[in-house]
N, C-alpha and C positions, 0 to 999 in steps of 0.2 A: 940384870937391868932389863927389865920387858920398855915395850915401846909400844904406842898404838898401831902402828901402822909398819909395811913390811919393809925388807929393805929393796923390794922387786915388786914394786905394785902394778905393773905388767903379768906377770906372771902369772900362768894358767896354775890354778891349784884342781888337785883329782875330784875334791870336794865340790865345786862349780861347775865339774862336769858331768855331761847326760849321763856317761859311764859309770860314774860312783856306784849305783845299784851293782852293777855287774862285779867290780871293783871290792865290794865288800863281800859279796857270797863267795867270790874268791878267796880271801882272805877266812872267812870263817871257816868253809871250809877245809880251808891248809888248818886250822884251828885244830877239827874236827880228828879228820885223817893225817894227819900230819908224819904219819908213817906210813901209808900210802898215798902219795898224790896222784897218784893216776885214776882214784876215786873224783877227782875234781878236774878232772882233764876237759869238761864239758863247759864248768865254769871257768877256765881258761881261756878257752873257745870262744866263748862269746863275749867274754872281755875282749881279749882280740879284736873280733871281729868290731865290734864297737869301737876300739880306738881306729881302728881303719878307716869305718865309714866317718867320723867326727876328724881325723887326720882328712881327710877329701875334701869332707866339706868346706874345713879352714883353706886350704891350699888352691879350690876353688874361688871361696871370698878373695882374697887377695890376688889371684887370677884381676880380677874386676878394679881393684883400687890401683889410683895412680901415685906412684910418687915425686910428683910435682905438681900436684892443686893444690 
């Protein structure tokens, strides 16, 4: 039974995130090498680091908002 809509529409999806780029070379890559992953250690890496910097920034926004206005 599909639905239009999610049952979490809060919910950050990988897809709406700046990261996705990073997120899929990852994945192709494990595609690729998939019996070496240390070939994709780089795209790892800056997956990572991407969700770090996008982890800050939310946790900064919300630094700012109140909750009680």
């Amino acid at each position: 039974m599909a639905t239009s809509h999610t049952a979490y529409p809060s919910a950050a999806r990988i897809s709406d995130s700046e990261c996705y780029p990073a997120y899929t070379a990852s994945l192709k890559c494990l595609e690729v090498y998939s019996t070496d992953k240390s070939k994709c250690q780089d795209h790892f890496d800056i997956y990572k680091e991407c969700m770090k910097k996008e982890r800050e920034a939310r946790l900064e926004r919300n630094k700012t908002r109140s909750l009680f206005s």
